[in-house]
C-alpha positions in Angstrom: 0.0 0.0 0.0 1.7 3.7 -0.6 1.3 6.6 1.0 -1.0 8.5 -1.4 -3.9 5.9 -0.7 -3.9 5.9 3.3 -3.6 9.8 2.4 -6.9 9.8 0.2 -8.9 7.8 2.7 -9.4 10.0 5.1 -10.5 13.0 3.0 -13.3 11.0 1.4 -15.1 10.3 4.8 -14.2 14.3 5.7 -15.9 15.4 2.5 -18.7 13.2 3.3 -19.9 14.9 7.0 -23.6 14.1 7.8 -25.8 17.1 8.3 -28.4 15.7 10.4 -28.3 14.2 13.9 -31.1 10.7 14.1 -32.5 11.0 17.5 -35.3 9.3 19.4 -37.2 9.4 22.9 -35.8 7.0 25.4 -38.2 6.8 28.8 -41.1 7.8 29.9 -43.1 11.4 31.5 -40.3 13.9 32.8 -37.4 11.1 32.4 -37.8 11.0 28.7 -35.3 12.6 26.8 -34.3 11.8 23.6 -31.3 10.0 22.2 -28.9 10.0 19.5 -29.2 6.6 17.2 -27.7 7.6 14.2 -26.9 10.3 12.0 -28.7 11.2 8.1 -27.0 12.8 4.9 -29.2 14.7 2.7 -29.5 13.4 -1.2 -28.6 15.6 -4.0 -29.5 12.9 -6.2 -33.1 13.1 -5.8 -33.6 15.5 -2.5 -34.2 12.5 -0.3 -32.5 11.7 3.2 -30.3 8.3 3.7 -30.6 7.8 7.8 -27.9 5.6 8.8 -28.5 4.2 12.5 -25.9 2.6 14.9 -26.1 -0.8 14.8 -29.4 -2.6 14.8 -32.4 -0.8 16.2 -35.7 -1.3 17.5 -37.3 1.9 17.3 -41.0 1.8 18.5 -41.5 5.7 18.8 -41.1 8.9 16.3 -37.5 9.2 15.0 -36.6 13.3 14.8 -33.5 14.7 12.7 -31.8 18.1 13.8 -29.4 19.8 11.5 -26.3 19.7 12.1 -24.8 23.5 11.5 -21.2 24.5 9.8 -19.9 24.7 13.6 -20.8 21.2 14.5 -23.4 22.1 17.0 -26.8 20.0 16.9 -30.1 21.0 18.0 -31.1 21.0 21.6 -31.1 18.1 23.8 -28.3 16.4 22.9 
């Protein structure tokens, strides 16, 4: 392997930052508060979202997406 394919490797995945933030509500009442389970990339291709969750999921409740903004900050209860 040279040097100039380890070096293109990590600029792909660089180049290809998600811009939303999967989350979902964990608990129940006042203890419920949502958690991250993935992250979404818009599509250019046809102006669809691919969500990409970590590992395998059971999600029973409504899944929510918060942009993720050119500082890296996500929405609010992160």
């Amino acid at each position: 392997m040279t040097n100039e394919t380890q070096s293109q490797t990590p600029q792909t995945e660089a180049s290809n930052a998600p811009d939303w933030v999967v989350k979902t509500p964990k608990g129940y009442d006042r203890k419920a508060k949502l958690e991250r389970i993935g992250v979404a990339w818009n599509r250019d291709k046809d102006g669809g979202i691919c969500i990409r969750t970590y590992g395998t999921q059971i999600i029973a409740e409504d899944i929510y997406l918060f942009p993720i903004d050119p500082e890296g900050q996500v929405g609010s209860d992160e």
